[in-house]
VOPAGU-2260 file (C-alpha; in pm, 1 decimal, decimal comma):
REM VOPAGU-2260
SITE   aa  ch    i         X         Y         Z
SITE  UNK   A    0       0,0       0,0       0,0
SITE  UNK   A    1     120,3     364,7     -71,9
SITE  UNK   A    2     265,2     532,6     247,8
SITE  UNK   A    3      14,9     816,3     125,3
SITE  UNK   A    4    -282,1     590,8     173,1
SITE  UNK   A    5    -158,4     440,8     469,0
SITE  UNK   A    6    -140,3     790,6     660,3
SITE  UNK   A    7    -462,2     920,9     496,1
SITE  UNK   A    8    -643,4     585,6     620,9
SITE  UNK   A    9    -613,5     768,3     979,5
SITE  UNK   A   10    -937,8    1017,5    1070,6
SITE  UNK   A   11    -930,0    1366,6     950,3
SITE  UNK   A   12    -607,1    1301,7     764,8
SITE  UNK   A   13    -661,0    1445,9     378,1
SITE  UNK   A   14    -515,9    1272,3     140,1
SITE  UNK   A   15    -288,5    1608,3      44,7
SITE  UNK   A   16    -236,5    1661,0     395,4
SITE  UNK   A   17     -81,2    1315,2     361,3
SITE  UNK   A   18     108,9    1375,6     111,2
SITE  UNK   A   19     279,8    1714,8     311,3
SITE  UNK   A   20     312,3    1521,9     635,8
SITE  UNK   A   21     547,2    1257,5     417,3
SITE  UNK   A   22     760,4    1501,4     201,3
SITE  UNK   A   23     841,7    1702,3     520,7
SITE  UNK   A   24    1030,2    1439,8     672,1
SITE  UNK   A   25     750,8    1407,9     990,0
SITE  UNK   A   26     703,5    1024,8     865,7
SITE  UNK   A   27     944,6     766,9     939,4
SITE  UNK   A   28     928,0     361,3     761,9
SITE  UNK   A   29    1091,1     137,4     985,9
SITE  UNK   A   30    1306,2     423,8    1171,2
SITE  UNK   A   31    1386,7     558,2     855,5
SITE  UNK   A   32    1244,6     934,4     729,3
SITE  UNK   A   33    1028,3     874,5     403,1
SITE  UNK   A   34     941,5    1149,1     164,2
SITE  UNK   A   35     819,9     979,3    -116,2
SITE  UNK   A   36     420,5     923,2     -73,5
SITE  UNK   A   37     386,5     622,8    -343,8
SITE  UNK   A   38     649,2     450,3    -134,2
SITE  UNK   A   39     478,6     122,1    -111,4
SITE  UNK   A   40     490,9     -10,4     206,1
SITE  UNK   A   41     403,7    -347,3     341,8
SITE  UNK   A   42     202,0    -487,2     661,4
SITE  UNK   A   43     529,0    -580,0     753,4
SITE  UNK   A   44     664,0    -217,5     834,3
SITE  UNK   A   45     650,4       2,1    1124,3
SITE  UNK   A   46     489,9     346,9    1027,1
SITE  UNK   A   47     501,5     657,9    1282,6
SITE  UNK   A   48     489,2     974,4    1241,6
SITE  UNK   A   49     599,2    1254,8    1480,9
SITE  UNK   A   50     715,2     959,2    1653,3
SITE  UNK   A   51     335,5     813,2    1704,6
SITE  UNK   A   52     253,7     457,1    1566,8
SITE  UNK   A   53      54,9     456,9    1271,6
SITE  UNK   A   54     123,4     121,0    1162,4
SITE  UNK   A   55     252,1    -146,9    1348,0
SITE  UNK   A   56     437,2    -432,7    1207,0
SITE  UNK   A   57     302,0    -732,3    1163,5
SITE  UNK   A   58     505,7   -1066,2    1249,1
SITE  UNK   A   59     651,1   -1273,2     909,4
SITE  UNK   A   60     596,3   -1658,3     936,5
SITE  UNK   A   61     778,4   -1874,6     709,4
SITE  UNK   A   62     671,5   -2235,6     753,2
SITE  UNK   A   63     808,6   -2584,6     670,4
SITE  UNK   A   64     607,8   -2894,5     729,6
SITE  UNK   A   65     590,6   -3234,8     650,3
SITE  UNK   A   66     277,1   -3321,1     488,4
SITE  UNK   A   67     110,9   -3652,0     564,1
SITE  UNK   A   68     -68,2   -3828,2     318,6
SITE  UNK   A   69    -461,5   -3756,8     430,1
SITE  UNK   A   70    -431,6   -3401,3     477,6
SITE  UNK   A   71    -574,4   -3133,8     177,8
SITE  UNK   A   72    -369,3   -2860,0      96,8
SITE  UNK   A   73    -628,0   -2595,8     166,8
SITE  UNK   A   74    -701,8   -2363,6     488,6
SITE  UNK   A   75   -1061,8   -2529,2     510,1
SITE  UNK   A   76   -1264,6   -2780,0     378,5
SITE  UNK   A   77   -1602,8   -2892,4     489,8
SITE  UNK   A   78   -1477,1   -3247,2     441,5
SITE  UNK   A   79   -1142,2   -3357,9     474,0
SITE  UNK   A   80    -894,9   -3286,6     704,2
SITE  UNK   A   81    -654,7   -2995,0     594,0
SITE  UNK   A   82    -284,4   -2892,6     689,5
SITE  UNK   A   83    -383,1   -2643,0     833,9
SITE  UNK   A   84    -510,9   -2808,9    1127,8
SITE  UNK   A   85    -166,1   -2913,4    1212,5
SITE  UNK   A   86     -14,3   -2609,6    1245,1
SITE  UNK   A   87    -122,6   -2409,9    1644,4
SITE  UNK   A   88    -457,6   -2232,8    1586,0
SITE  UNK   A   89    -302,9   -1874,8    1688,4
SITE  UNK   A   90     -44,7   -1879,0    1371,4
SITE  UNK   A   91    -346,3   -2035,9    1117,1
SITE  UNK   A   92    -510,2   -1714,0    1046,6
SITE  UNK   A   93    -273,7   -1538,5     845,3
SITE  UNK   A   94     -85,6   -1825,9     637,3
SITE  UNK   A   95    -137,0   -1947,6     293,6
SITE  UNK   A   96      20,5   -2242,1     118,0
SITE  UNK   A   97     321,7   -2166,5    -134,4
SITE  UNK   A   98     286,3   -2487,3    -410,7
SITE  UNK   A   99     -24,6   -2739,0    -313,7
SITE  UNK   A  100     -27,0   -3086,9    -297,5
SITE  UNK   A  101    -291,6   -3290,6    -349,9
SITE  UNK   A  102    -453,1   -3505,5     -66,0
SITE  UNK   A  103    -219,7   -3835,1    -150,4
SITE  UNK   A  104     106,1   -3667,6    -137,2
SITE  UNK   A  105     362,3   -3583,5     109,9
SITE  UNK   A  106     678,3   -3382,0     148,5
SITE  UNK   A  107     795,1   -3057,8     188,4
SITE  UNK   A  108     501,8   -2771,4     183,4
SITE  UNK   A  109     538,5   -2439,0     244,9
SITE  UNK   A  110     335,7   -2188,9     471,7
SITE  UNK   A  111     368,0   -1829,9     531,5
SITE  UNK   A  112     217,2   -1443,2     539,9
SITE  UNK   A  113     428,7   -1303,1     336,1
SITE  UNK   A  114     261,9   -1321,7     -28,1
SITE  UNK   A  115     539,5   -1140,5    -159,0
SITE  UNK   A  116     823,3   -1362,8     -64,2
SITE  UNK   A  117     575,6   -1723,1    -138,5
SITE  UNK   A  118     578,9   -1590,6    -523,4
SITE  UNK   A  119     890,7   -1645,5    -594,3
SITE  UNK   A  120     828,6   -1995,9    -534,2
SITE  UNK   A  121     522,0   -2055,4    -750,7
SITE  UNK   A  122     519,1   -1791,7    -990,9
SITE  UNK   A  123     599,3   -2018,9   -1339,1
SITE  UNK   A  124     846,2   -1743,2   -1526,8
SITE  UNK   A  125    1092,2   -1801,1   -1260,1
SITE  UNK   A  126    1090,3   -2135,6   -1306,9
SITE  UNK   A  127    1182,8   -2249,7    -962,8
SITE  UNK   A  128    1295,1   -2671,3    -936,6
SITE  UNK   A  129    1051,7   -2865,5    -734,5
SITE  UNK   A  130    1213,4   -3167,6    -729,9
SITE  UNK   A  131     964,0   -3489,0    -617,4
SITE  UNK   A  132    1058,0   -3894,0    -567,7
SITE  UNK   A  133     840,9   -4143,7    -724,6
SITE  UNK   A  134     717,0   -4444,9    -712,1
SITE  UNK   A  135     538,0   -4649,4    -967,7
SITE  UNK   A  136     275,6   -4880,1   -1075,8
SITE  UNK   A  137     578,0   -5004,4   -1303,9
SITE  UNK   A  138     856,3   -5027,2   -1371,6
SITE  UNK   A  139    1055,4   -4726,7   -1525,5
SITE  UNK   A  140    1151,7   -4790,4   -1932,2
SITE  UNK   A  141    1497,0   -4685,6   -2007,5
SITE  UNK   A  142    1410,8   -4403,4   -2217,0
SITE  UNK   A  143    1160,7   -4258,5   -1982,2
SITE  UNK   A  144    1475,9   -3980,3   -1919,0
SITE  UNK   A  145    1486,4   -3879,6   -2286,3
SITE  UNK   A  146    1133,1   -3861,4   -2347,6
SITE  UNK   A  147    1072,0   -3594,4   -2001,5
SITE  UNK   A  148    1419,6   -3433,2   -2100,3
SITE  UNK   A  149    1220,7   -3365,6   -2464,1
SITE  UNK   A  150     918,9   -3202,8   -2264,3
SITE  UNK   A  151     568,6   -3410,6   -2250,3
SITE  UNK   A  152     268,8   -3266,5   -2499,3
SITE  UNK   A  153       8,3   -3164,9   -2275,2
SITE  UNK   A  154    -318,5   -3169,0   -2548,9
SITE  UNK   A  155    -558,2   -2969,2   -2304,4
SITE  UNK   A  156    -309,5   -2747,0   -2284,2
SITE  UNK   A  157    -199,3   -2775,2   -2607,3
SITE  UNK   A  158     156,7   -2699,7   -2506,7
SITE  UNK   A  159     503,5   -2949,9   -2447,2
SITE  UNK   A  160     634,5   -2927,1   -2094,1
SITE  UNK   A  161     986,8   -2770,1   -1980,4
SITE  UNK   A  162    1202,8   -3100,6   -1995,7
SITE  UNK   A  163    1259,0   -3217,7   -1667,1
SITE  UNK   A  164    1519,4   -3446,8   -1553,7
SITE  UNK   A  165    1470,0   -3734,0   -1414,3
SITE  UNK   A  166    1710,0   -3984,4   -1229,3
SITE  UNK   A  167    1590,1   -4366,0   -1182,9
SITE  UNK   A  168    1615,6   -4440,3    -838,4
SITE  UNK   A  169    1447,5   -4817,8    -880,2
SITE  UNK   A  170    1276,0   -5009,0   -1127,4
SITE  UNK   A  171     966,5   -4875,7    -967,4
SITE  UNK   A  172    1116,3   -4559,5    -835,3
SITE  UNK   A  173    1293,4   -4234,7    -947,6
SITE  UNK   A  174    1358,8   -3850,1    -886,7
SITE  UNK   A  175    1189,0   -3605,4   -1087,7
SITE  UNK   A  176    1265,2   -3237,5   -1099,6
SITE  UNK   A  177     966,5   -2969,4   -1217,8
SITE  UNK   A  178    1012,2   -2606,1   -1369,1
SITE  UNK   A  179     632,1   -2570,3   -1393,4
SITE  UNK   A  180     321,8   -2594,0   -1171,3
SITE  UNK   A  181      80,4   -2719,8   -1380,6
SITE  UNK   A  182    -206,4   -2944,7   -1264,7
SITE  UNK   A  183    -102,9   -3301,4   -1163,8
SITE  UNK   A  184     196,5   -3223,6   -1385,9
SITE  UNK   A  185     425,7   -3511,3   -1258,3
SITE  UNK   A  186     133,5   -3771,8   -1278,4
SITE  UNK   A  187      25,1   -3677,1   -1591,5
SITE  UNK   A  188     400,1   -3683,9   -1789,6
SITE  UNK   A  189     425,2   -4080,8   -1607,7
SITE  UNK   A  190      80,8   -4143,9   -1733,6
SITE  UNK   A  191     198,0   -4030,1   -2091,5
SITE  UNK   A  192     489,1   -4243,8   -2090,6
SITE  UNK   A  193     245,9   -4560,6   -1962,4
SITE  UNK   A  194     335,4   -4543,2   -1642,7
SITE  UNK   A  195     123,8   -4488,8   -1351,0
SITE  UNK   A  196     244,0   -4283,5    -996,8
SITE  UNK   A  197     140,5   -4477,1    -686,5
SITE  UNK   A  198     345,0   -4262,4    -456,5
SITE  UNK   A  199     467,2   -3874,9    -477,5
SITE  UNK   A  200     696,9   -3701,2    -195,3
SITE  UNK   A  201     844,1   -3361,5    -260,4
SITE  UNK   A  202    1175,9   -3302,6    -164,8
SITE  UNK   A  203    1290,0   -2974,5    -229,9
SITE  UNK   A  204    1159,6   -2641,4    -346,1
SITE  UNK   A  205    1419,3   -2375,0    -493,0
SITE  UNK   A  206    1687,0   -2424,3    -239,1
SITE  UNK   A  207    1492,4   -2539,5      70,8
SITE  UNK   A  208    1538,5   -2908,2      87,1
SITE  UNK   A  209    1244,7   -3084,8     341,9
SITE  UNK   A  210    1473,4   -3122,5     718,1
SITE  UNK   A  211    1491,1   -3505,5     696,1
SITE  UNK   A  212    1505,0   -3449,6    1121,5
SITE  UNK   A  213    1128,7   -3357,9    1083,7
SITE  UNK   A  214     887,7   -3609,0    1154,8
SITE  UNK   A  215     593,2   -3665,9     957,0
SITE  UNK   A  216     257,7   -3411,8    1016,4
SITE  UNK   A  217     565,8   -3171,5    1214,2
SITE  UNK   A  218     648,4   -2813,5    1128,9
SITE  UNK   A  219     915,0   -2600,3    1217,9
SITE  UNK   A  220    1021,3   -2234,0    1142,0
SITE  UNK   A  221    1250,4   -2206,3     821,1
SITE  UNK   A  222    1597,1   -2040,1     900,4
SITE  UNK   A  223    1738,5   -1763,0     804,6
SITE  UNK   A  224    1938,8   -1866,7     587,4
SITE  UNK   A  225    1661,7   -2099,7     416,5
SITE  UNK   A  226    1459,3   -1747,0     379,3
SITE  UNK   A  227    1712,5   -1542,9     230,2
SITE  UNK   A  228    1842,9   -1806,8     -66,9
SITE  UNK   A  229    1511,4   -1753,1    -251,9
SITE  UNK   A  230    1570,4   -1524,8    -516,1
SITE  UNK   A  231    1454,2   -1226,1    -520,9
């Protein structure tokens, strides 16, 4: 939101009064003066001016957890259970879910407030790796690599799918690494080979690998460090 709106969102504060308050140094963005009124400023940020709150700063919350099968990637659901109901009640309100997973899956899934930040994990031009192991109804034909490193025609789509490399684990199991987001994707290029997925656990997302310490249905805070490696 502009720092403008922000200030003229208080009572009998004009708009153009606003905009005076700001370029004569009387409002300050996380202890810093700002002059610029179309500074866009996040919930994230303290506001004050004349030293007075005007915004407070609300907390970030940056999520891992390790999905159980069972569990809908959704904040509510009139039927199924959803991951949100393992994560403490007084953190639920604010978080969404950065990359889904449908109800049969587990792995790595992210959860945070910070909308900002969770794009650069699902928005498709940056082409983040999600990398996922597999298992499968059976097993794997030799040139099951080639054919995902040539990309997979998608005919609803009516488009072929970024390659994506694939490294054969087992006869009935590999790893499979994903540029794209795109509905059931990994099911759907082992279904067009003639394979069928019986099993799907995500790994990794960008650079934050799922803590192999933490126990299925359990969450824990990322680091800092896992945080700041996402590009920006």
């Amino acid at each position: 939101m502009k720092l403008s709106r922000i200030l003229s969102n208080r009572n009998g504060v004009s708009r153009r009064n606003a905009n005076f308050l700001i370029a004569s140094g009387r409002v300050a963005v996380n202890d810093l003066i700002c002059r610029d009124p179309a500074a866009e400023v996040d919930r994230f940020s303290w506001v004050r001016m004349d030293g007075e709150i005007i915004q407070e700063a609300k907390t970030c919350h940056y999520l891992m957890l390790h999905k159980p099968a069972g569990f809908l990637s959704a904040t509510l659901d009139d039927t199924h259970r959803t991951v949100m109901e393992l994560i403490t009640p007084e953190l639920r309100e604010d978080l969404h879910i950065a990359g889904r997973l449908d109800r049969a899956s587990t792995g790595l899934l992210i959860l945070t407030n910070d909308g900002r930040w969770s794009r650069q994990l699902t928005e498709p031009r940056i082409k983040i790796p999600k990398v996922y192991r597999v298992g499968t109804a059976y097993p794997i034909s030799p040139d099951t690599p080639h054919r995902f490193a040539e990309g997979i025609w998608f005919e609803y789509e009516q488009l072929t799918t970024s390659p994506a490399p694939l490294e054969i684990l087992a006869p009935c199991e590999a790893r499979v690494t994903i540029y794209e987001g795109r509905y059931h994707q990994v099911k759907r290029i082992f279904h067009a080979v003639g394979n069928r997925v019986t099993a799907l656990h995500r790994e990794r997302m960008g650079t934050i690998w799922l803590d192999h310490t933490l126990a299925v249905g359990e969450y824990r805070p990322l680091t800092a460090e896992e945080i700041s490696l996402m590009p920006d």
